[in-house]
C-alpha positions in Angstrom: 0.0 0.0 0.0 1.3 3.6 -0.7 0.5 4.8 2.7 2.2 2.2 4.3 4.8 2.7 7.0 7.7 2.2 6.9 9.8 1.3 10.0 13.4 1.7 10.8 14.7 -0.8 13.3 17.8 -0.6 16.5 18.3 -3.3 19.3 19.8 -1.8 22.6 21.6 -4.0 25.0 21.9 -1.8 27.8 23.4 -2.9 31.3 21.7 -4.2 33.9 19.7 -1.2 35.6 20.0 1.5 33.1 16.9 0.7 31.1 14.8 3.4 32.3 17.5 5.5 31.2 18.1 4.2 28.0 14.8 3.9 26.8 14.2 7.3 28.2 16.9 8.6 25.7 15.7 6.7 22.9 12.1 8.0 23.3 13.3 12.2 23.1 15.0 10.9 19.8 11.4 9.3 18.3 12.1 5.6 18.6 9.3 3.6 20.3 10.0 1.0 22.5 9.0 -2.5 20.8 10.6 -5.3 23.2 12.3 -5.5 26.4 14.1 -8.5 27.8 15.6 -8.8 31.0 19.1 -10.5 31.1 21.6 -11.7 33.8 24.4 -8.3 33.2 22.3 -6.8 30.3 18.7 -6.2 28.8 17.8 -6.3 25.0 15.7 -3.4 24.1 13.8 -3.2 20.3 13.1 0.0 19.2 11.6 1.4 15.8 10.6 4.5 14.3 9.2 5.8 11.1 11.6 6.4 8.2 11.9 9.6 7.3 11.2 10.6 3.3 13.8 12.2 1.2 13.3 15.7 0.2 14.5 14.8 -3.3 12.9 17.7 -5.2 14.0 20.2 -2.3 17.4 19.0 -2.3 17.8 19.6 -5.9 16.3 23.0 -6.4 18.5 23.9 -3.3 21.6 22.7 -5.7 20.3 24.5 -8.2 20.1 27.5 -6.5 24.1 26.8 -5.0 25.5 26.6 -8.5 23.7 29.4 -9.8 25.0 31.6 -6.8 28.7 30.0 -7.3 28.8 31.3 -11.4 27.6 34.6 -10.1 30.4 34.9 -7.4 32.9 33.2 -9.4 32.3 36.0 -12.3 32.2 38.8 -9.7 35.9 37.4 -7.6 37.7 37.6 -11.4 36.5 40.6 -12.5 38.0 42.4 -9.5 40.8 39.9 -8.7 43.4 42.1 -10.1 43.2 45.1 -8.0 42.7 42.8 -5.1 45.8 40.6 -5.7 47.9 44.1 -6.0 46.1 45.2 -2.7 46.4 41.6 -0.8 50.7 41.9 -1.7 51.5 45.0 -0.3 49.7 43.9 2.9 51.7 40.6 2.7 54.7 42.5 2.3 53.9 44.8 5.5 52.8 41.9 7.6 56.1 39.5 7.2 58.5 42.5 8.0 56.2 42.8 11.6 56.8 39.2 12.2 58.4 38.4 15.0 61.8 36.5 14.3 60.5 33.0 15.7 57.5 31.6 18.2 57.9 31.5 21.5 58.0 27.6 22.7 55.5 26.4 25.2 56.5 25.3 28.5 56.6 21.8 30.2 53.2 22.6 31.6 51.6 23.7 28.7 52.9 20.5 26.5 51.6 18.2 29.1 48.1 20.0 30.0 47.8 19.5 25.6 48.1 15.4 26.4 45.0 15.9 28.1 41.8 15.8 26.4 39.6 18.0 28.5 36.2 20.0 27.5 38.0 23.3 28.0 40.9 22.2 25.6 38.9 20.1 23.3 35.3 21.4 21.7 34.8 17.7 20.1 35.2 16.6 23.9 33.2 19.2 25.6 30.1 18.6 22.8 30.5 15.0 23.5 29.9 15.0 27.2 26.3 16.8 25.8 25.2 14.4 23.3 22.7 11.6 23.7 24.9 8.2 24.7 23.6 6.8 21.4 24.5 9.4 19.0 27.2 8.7 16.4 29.6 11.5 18.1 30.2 8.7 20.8 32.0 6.5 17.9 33.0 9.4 15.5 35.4 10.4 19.3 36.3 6.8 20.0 37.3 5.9 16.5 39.7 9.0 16.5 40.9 9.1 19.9 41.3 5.6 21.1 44.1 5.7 23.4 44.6 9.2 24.1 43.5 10.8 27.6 40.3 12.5 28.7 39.2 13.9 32.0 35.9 15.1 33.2 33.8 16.2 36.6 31.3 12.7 36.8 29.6 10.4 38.6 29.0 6.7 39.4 25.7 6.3 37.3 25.8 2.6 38.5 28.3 -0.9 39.6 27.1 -3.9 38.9 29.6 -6.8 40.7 31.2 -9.3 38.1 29.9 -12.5 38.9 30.3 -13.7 42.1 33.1 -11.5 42.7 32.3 -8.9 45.7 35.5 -7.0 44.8 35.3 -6.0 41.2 32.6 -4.5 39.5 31.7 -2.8 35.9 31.1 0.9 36.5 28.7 2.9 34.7 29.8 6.9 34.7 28.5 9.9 33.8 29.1 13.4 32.8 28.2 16.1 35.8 26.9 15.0 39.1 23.3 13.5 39.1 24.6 9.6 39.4 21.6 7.6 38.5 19.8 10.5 37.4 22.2 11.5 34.6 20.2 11.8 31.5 22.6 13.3 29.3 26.1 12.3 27.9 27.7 9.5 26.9 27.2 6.0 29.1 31.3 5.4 29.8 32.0 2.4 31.4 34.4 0.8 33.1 34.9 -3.0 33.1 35.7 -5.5 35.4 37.5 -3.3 37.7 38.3 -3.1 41.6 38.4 -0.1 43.8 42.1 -0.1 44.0 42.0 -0.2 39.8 40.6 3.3 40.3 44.0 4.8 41.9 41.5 7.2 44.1 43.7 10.5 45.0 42.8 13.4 46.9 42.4 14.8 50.6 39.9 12.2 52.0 40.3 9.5 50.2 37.1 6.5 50.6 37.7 3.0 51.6 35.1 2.2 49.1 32.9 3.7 46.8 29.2 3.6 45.7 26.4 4.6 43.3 26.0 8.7 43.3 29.7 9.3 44.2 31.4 12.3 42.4 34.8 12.5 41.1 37.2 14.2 38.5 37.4 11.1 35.8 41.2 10.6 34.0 40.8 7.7 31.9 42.1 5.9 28.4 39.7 6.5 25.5 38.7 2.6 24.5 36.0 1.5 22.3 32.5 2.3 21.7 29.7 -0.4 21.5 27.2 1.1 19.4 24.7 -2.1 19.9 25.4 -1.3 23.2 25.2 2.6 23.4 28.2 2.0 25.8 31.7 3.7 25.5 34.6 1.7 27.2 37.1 3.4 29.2 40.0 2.5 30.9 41.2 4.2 34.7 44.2 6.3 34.9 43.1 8.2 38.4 40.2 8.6 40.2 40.1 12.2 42.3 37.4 13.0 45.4 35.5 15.7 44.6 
């Protein structure tokens, strides 16, 4: 039938306890929530939504309109390219004899704050920490900076033990300090880890730690699960906030 519609499809397999939240998350972005089933460590969640139409006809007279606009500007840049060009080289000229003889090099601080991938030094990072823990920034940043550093203000979203260990856990973290209530930013986890994996620092350091805790995050950028909407990080240090 022509008016039939059509359906895109995602599966979720989100940990143990965050299904609220994912689902939640899905829902602002239009998918509707098909089929949940519980697991042991994780759920699987079915989702659809309705396929968006092309805009083919829009999209072309919008070319249309581009190239149009391109001859036009083209025509007008060589028409009064020449007194330009004679303009743009005696400013050249003036501006190379103001140079300075050479750069000033940055200091041991500076080259090791740049190692660090923070949102004040990085505006991929600091956009990242915004978006929806399903969007494609999550693997568009893991695919380009696996391995480097990040740090962040976050929280313990949740810690599920592994197994029928008491003594290691896979953390769930989030950007900002609402712990299980964090609804925005990317769902970073950490996997089978200990407390003493997190190399806690500062001046009151816990003997444990728990669900709602807030700390400055330095971790290893790892992998990101898209089936999973989860984005793998490995500890570096772990500071009280």
């Amino acid at each position: 039938m022509a008016d039939e519609i059509k359906y895109e499809y995602k599966t979720v397999r989100p940990v143990r306890g965050t299904d609220g939240w994912v689902i939640s998350k899905m829902q602002k972005d239009g998918w509707e929530l098909v089929q949940q089933a519980p697991g042991a460590l994780r759920s699987t969640v079915d989702f659809r939504r309705p396929k968006k139409p092309q805009p083919w006809l829009l999209i072309g007279a919008a070319a249309a309109v581009l190239v149009i606009l391109a001859v036009v500007i083209g025509t007008a840049s060589a028409l009064s390219g020449g007194d330009e060009k004679k303009d743009e080289s005696d400013k050249s000229t003036a501006a190379v004899s103001e140079k300075p003889s050479a750069m000033p090099a940055p200091t041991a601080v500076e080259s090791a704050a740049t190692d660090v991938i923070t949102p004040q030094n990085n505006p991929e990072f600091a956009a990242l920490l915004k978006a929806d823990s399903c969007d494609d920034a999550n693997l568009a940043f893991a695919t380009r900076h696996e391995g480097k550093t990040v740090a962040f203000n976050g929280s313990i979203v949740n810690m599920v033990p592994r197994g029928d260990h008491d003594t290691r856990y896979d953390f769930l973290l989030g950007p900002g300090d609402k712990g299980p209530n964090t609804t925005v930013g990317p769902a970073f986890k950490y996997e089978d880890v200990n407390i003493l994996d997190l190399k806690l620092t500062g001046k009151q350091i816990p003997a444990t730690v728990g669900v709602g805790a807030k700390f400055r995050f330095v971790a290893e950028v790892g992998e990101f699960k898209p089936a999973q909407c989860l984005f793998f990080l490995d500890p570096v240090s772990t500071e009280v906030r």
